[in-house]
Structure formats: structure tokens, C-alpha cells
C-alpha positions in Angstrom: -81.7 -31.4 -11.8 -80.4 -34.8 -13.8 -77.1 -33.2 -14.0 -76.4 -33.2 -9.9 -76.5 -37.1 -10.2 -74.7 -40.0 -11.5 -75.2 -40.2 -15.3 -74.1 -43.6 -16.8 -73.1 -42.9 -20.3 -74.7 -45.7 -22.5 -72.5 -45.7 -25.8 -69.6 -48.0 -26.0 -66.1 -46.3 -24.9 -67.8 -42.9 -22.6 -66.7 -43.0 -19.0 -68.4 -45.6 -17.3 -69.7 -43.1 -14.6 -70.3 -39.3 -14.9 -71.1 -36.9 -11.9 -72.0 -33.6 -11.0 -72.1 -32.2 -15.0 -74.4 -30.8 -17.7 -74.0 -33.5 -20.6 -74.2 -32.8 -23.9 -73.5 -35.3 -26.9 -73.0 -34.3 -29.8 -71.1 -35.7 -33.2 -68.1 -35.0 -34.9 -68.3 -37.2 -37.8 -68.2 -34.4 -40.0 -65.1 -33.5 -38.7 -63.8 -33.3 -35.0 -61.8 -29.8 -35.5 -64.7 -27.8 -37.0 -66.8 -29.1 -33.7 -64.3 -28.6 -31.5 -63.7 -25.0 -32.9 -67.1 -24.2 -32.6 -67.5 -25.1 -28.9 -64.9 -22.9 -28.3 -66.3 -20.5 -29.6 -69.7 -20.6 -28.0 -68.7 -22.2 -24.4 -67.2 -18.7 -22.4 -67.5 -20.6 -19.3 -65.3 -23.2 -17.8 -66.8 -26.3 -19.5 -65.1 -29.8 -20.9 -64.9 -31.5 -24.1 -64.3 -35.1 -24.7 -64.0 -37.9 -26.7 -63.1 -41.9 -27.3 -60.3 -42.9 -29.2 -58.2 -46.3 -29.9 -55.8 -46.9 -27.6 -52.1 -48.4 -28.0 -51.9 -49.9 -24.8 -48.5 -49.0 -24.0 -49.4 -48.0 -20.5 -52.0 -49.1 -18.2 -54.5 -46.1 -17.6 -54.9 -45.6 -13.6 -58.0 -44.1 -11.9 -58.0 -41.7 -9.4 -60.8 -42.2 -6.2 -61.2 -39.6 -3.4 -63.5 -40.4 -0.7 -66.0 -37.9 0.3 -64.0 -37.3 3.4 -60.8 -36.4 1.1 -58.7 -39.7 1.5 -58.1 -41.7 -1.5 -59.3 -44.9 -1.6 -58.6 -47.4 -4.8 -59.9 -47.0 -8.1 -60.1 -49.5 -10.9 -56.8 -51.7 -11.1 -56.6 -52.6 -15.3 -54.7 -56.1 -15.5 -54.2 -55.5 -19.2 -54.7 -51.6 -20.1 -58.3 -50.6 -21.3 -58.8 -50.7 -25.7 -59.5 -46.8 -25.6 -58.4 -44.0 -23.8 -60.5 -40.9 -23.0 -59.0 -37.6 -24.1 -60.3 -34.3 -22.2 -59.6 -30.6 -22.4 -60.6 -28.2 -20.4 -61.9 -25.0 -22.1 -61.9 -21.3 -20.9 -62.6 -18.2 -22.5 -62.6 -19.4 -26.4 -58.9 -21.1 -25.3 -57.4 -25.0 -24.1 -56.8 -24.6 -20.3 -55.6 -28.3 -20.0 -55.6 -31.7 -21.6 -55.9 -35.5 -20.0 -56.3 -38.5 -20.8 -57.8 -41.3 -18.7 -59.2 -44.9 -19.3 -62.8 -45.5 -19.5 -63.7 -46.7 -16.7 -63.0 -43.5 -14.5 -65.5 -41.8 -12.3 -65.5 -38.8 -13.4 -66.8 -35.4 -11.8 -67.1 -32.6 -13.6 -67.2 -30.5 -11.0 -71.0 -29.1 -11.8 -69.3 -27.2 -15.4 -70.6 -28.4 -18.9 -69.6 -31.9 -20.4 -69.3 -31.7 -24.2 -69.0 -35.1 -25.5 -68.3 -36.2 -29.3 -69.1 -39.1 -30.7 -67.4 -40.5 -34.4 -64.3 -39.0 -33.6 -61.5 -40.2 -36.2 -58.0 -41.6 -34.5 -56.0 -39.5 -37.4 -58.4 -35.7 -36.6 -57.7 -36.5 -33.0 -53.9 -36.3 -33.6 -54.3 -33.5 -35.8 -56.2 -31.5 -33.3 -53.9 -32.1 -30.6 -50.8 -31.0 -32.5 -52.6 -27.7 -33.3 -53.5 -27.3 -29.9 -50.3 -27.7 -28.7 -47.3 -28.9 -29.9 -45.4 -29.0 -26.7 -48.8 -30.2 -23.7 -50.5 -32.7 -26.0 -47.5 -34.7 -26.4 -48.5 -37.6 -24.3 -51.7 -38.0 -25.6 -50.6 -38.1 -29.4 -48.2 -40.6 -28.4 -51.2 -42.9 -27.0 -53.3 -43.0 -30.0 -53.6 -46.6 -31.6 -52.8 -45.2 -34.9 -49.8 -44.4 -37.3 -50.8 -40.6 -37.5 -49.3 -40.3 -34.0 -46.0 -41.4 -34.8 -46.0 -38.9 -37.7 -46.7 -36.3 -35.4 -44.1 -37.1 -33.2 -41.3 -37.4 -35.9 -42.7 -33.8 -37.0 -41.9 -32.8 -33.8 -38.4 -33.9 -33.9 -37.5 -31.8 -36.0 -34.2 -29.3 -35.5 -36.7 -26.1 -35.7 -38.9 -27.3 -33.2 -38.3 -26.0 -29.2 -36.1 -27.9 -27.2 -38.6 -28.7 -24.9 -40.9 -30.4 -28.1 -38.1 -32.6 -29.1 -37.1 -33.6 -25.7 -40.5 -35.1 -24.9 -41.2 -35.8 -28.4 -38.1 -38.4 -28.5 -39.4 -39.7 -24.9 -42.7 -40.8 -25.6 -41.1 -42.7 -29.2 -39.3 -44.6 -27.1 -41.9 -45.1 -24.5 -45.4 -45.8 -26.3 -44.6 -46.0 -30.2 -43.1 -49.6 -30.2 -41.1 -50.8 -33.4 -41.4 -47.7 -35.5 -40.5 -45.3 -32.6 -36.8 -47.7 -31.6 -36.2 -47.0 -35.6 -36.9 -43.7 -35.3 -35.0 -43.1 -32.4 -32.1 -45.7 -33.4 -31.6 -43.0 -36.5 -31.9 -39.8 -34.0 -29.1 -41.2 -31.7 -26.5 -41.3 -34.4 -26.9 -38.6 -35.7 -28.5 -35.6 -32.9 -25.9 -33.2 -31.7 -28.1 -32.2 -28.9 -27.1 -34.3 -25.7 -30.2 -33.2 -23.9 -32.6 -34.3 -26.6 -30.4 -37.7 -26.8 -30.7 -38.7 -23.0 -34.5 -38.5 -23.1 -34.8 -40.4 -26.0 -32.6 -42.9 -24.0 -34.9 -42.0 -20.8 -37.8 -43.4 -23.5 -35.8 -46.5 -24.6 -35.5 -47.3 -21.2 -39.5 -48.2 -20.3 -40.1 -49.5 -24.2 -41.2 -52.7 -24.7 -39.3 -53.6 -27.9 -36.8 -56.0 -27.2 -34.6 -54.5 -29.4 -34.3 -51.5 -26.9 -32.3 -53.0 -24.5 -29.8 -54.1 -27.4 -29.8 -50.3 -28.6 -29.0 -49.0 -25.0 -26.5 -51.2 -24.9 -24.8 -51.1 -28.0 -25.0 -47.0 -27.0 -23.2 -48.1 -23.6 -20.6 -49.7 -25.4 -19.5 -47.1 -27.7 -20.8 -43.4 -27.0 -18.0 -41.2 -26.6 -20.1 -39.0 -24.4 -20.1 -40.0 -21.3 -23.0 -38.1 -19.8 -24.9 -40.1 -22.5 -22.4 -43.3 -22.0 -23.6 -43.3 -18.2 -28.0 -42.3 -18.7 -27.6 -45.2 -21.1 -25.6 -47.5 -18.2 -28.5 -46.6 -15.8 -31.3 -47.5 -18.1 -29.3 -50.8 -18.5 -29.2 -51.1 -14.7 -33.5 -50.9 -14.2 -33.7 -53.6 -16.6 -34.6 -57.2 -15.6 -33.7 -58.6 -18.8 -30.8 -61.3 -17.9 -29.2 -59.8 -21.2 -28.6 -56.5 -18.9 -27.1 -58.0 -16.2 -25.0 -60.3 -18.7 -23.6 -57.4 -20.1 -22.9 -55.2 -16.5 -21.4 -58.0 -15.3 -19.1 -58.1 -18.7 -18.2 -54.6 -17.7 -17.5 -55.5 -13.8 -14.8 -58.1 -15.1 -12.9 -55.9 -17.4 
């Protein structure tokens, strides 16, 4: 009956808190597909599989608290974002149902299904098995992965064979979570991508990135785009900004 109640997970990075689940460790140091596979395989039932991996810190990791009488009530509030994230899928019938990510310090209930975690899981097979999973619902969690396999994925994703869909949130989360290496990446996209959709989320990404060279990329976009549905996403990006270089430059454009 150990698995009705709280089970504190011991080994550094595992949710603090687990409830209501059938644990089961288990290592993937021999490699985290292979293990992964073979859960599938075997687990016919609704069950979840997790793991630990470095985290980029380009977000801070929320927790999500319900009382027992169904109002929320806080969780933990993360002053600087957490050093790993959690990665979960849920797994039904030999497939991926759904994939999350939350910080470590998450009670988490797994609603009375199995638990499958792996430990020794490599930052670099953790990207790889989330772009085989899916190269369009794992997006997000690529892009938080402390490691330059992720922003190899994404670029892979970028390119002009890839779904719409793929590319749009593939140039997002550059901009968004893949600092230096993602405004390069996405500086080269915007001169040269055709597609205006793809273009105004990578501006979308630009907008919450925390290179300072972003804001100077947005506006040098404002100023000289000839398209002005991408002229005026890159204007509003400008606008959320609290960087006095922003309001410099609307108030530039006020005066002319």
C-alpha cells in the first residue's frame, strides 16, 4: 500500500514530493531510448515515465497546487528558476499521450497509474528522444535543455521541408530560451525566410529573449522591413519592452 502515500524521492533532481503512484526506478545509462522503448513496450496501461535533466534557466518553472476541496492555493514561487527541469510523458497503449515539463520541486500526483523513473539520463539522448517522439509537441521541452544538442534540434527543425507548424514554434522558442546562438540563428532566418508567418513568431520569440542584442534586431527590423505586417509585430514587441533603448527609438518615430 506504500504507493497510496507520499513518497519523497531521495536522489538529487526527482520531484521533491510524489503521491498516489507505483514507483519504479530504473537506469538509462545504457542509453535512454532503448529504456524508454522498452517501457513502451511492456507498460499497456496508462503509466508515466520521467526523468532529470539540466536546465537552461530561460524561464522560471511554476507549480501548480489544488486544494483537496478543488481551489488552488500557491505552489512553490522560484526567485531564480530551478538547475533542472523534470521532463514527463504520458504513455498509452505502446504510444506518447503527452509530454511536460515541470521544475523539481512539484508535488506531483500520479493519479494512482505507474511512475517510471530513469536515472543517468544524458542531456544530448534526451533531445534526441524528444525529436523522435515528436517533432512538432516536444518543442518546448528541447528548447529547455542546458545543452547545445537542443539548439541543433531546433535549427533541424527550421528547415523549409519541415511543417509550418514545426518551424513556426521552432523559430519561437530560439528566440525565447536559446540565448546568443538562437538571436544568430534567427538574425540569419529573418533575412532571408519568405514565409511571413514563420517570420512573426520568430519576432514573437525575440520579443521575451534575454539577449540584449534582441531589442536592437527588432528594431533594426522596425526600421527597415518592407512588410508591414512584420514592420508592425516587430513595433509591438518594441512597445512591451522596458528597455529605455525602446522607448528612445518610439519616441524617434513619434517626432518624424
Amino acid at each position: 500500500m506504500l504507493w497510496l502515500l507520499a513518497v519523497p524521492l531521495a536522489a538529487h533532481a526527482q520531484p521533491k514530493l510524489l503521491v498516489n503512484a507505483r514507483l519504479d526506478t530504473r537506469t538509462a545509462a545504457t542509453g535512454l531510448e532503448r529504456e524508454f522503448r522498452a517501457l513502451l513496450s511492456t507498460q499497456p496501461e496508462p503509466a508515466w515515465i520521467a526523468y532529470a535533466v539540466p536546465y537552461n534557466r530561460s524561464f522560471n518553472l511554476g507549480c501548480e497546487y489544488v486544494s483537496p476541496e478543488g481551489s488552488t492555493v500557491p505552489g512553490v514561487v522560484h526567485l531564480e528558476p530551478p538547475a533542472e527541469a523534470i521532463i514527463l510523458f504520458r504513455v498509452v497503449g505502446g504510444a506518447v499521450d503527452r509530454v511536460r515539463v515541470l521544475s523539481p520541486d512539484c508535488e506531483i500526483d500520479a493519479g494512482g497509474v505507474p511512475f517510471h523513473w530513469l536515472t543517468g539520463v544524458k542531456p544530448a539522448g534526451s533531445v534526441a528522444l524528444l525529436e523522435a517522439v515528436s517533432r512538432q509537441e516536444t518543442i518546448r521541452a528541447i528548447a529547455l535543455h542546458a545543452d547545445p544538442s537542443a539548439d541543433a534540434a531546433l535549427e533541424r527543425m527550421l528547415a523549409a521541408g519541415e511543417p509550418e507548424a514545426v518551424r513556426r514554434n521552432a523559430a519561437f522558442w530560439l528566440g525565447a530560451a536559446r540565448g546568443q546562438r538562437g538571436l544568430e540563428t534567427l538574425q540569419r532566418l529573418l533575412a532571408t525566410e519568405p514565409d511571413r508567418t514563420v517570420r512573426e513568431r520568430a519576432i514573437a520569440g525575440l520579443a521575451v529573449s534575454h539577449q540584449p542584442k534582441a531589442l536592437d534586431l527588432l528594431i533594426s527590423i522596425a526600421r527597415r522591413e518592407g512588410d508591414p505586417r512584420t514592420r508592425r509585430a516587430a513595433m509591438n514587441a518594441i512597445g512591451r519592452s522596458a528597455d529605455p533603448r525602446a522607448q528612445a527609438f518610439l519616441e524617434e518615430i513619434l517626432k518624424r
